[in-house]
C-alpha positions, 0 to 999 in steps of 0.5 A: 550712778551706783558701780557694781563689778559681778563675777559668776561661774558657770558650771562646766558641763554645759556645752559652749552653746549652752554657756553663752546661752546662760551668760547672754541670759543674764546679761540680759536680766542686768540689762532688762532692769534698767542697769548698763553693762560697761564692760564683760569680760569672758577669763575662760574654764579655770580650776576652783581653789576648793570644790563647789557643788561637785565641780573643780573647775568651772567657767569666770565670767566678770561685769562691769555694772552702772545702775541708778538704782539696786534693783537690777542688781538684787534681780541678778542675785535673785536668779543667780542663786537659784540658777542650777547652771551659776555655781556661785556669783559674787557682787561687788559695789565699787566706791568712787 
């Protein structure tokens, strides 16, 4: 099993709704595409080192990912670069 950690940020004018709706959304493309979700970590609206897109300040969401193979995780790279509600993602391939 291949080990991924991947942090997104979500733009912060959606309402709370609307953010749970996006981070369930691609939770679910991991999850889909054959990848398990080991752990999720919600670390709350936090202001940006520098500005993205025209937003300061957005909301950092972390997973924790198992997957046999890539291709759930190039799906989430896939939809989280052409998503306007993710601002920007970051995936991670742990080394055991």
């Amino acid at each position: 099993m291949r080990k991924y950690e991947i942090m997104f940020i979500v733009k912060p004018t959606l309402s709370e709704d609307e953010t749970k709706k996006v981070v369930e959304n691609f939770g679910k493309v991991l999850t889909d595409n054959g990848a398990k979700i080991t752990e999720q970590k919600e670390m709350g609206q936090r202001e940006l080192a520098y500005e993205i897109k025209k937003f300061k300040s957005g909301y950092y969401y972390l997973y924790f990912v198992e997957a046999s193979n890539d291709d759930a995780v190039n799906e989430f790279d896939r939809l989280a670069g052409i998503s306007s509600d993710v601002i920007r993602h970051l995936i991670t391939k742990i080394e055991d």
